[in-house]
C-alpha positions as CSV (number, residue, x, y, z in Angstrom):
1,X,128.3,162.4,76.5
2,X,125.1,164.5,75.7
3,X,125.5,168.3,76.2
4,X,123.1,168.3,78.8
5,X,122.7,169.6,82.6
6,X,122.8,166.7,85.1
7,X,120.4,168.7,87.5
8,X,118.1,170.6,85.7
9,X,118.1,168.6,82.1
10,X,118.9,172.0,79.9
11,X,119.6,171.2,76.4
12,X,120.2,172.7,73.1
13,X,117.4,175.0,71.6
14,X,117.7,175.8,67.9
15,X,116.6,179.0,66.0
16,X,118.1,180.5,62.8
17,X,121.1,182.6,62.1
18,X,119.4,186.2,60.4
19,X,121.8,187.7,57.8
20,X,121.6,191.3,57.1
21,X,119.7,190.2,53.7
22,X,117.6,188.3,56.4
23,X,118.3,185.0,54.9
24,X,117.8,182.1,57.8
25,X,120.2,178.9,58.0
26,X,119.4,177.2,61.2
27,X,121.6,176.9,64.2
28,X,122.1,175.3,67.5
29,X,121.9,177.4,71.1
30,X,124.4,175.2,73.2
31,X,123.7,175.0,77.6
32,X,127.0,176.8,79.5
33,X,128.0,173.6,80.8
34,X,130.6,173.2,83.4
35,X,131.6,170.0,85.3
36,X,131.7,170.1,88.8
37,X,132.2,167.5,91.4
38,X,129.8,167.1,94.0
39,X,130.2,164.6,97.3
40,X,127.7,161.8,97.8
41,X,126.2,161.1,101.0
42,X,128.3,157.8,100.8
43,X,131.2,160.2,101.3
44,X,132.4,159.4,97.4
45,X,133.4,162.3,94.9
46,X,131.4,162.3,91.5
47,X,131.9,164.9,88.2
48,X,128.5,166.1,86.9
49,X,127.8,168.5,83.8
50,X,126.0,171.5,85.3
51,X,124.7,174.4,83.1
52,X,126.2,177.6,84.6
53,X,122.7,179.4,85.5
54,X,122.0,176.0,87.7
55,X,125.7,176.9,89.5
56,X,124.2,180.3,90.2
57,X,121.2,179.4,91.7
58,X,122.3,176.4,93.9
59,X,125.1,179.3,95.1
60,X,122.2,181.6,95.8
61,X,120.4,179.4,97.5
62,X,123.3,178.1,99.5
63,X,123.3,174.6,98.2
């Protein structure tokens, strides 16, 4: 399963890891992903991966 939000299609960035030295090794910036189950309008359950920030704004919004 790709670490990727259902809703919004977040997914990793990458930048560099900065030592003190500044030496730069690359890295990965991983989505907060949480899986949540939303209902269908067929009345079914379903479990989507949803990247925190989406959570807070669909609560916000009063989705």
């Amino acid at each position: 399963m790709s670490r990727k939000c259902a809703i919004t299609g977040k997914g990793p960035m990458s930048g560099n890891n900065v030592s003190h030295a500044h030496n730069k090794t690359k890295r990965r910036f991983l989505p907060n992903l949480r899986t949540v189950r939303i209902t269908l309008e067929d009345g079914t359950r379903k479990k989507i991966r949803v990247a925190a920030s989406t959570l807070r704004t669909m609560k916000k919004q009063g989705i």
